[in-house]
Each structure stands twice: as structure tokens, then as C-alpha cells.
C-alpha positions in Angstrom: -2.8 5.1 -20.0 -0.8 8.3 -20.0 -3.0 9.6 -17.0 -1.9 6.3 -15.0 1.5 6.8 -15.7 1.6 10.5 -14.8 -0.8 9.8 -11.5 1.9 7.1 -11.0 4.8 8.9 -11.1 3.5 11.9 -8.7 2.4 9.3 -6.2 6.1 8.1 -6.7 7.2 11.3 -6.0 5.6 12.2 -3.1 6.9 8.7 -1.6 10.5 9.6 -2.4 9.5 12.8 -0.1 8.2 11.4 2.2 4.8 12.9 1.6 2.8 9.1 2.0 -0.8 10.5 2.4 -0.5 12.4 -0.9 0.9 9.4 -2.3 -1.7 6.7 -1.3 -4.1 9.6 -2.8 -2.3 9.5 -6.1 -2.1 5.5 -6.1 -5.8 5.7 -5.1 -6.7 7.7 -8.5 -4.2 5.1 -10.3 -6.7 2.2 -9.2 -9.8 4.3 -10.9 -7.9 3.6 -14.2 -6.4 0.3 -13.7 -7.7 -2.2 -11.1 -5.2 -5.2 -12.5 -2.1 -3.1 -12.3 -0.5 -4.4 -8.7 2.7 -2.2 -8.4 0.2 0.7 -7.4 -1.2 -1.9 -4.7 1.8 -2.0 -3.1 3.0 1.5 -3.3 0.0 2.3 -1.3 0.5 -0.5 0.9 3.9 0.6 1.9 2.2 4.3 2.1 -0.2 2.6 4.5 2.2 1.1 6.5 4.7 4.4 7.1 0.8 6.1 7.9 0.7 3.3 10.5 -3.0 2.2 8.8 -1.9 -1.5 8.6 -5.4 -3.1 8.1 -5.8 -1.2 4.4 -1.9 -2.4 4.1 -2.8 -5.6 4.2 -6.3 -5.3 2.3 -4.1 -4.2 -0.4 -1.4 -6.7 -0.6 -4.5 -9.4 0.1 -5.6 -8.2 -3.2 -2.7 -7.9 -5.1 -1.9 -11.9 -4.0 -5.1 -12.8 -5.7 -3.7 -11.4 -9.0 -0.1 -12.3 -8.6 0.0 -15.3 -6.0 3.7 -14.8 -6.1 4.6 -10.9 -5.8 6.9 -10.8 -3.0 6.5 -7.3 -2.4 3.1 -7.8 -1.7 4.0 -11.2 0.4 6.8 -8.7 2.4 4.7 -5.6 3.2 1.6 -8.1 4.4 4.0 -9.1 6.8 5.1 -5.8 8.2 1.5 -5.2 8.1 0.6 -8.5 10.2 3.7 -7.4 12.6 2.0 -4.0 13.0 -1.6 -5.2 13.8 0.1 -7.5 16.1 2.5 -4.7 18.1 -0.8 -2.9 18.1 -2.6 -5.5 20.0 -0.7 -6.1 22.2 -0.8 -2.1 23.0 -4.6 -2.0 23.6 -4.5 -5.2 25.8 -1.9 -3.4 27.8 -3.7 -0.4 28.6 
């Protein structure tokens, strides 16, 4: 449990500098120790979505839903993600 926490807390870090790669890494390892816990879902999903990777965004607020069916974080960044996949679309039909 203390290695979550630290794992955790670097992968918050690097979010707060804007370091999102290293952060989905460290919310990656997180899931190795603790599949149930869904805040590190959706850390990584809003890592995903600032890395523009909106398919694993939504992958990971699809699972988190299963867990919690009423985590509005997860309900929120699904969105952004579904907006993304959308804009991106509409991109490739344009080309």
C-alpha cells in the first residue's frame, strides 16, 4: 500500500508539471498494485487526454464506470474523450 501511495503521488506530481507521459507511466504501475482503486483511472485518463490518446481515455473511464457507475470524473473526461474522437473524425474525413 505504501508503494501505491508513493507511485501515486509522483504520477501526481508530474501532472501538476505538466509532465503527463511520466504520469500515465506512474498511474500505470499504480494499477499493477491496485486494479479497484479508480482515482488512478482517471488521472491517467486526463493524462491521456492532454497526450491527445482519447481511445485509452475513454477505455479507462469505461472501466472505472463499471466499478463506480456514478464517478463523475470518469462520466466528464469520457466526454472530452468522445468530443476528441469525434474532432478527430471529422479531421481524417476531411483530408
Amino acid at each position: 500500500m505504501e508503494k501505491f501511495k508513493r507511485l501515486k503521488n509522483e504520477g501526481n506530481d508530474f501532472v501538476k508539471m505538466g509532465e503527463y507521459e511520466e504520469a500515465a507511466n506512474k498511474y500505470s504501475e499504480c494499477m499493477k498494485l491496485n486494479t479497484e482503486e479508480c482515482t488512478v483511472y482517471t488521472n491517467r485518463a486526463l493524462c491521456y487526454l492532454k497526450l491527445y490518446k482519447y481511445e485509452e481515455a475513454k477505455q479507462d473511464c469505461d472501466h472505472v464506470l463499471q466499478i463506480e457507475d456514478s464517478n463523475i470524473k470518469a462520466f466528464y473526461r469520457r466526454a472530452l474523450a468522445y468530443k476528441g474522437l469525434q474532432v478527430r473524425k471529422k479531421n481524417v474525413a476531411g483530408i
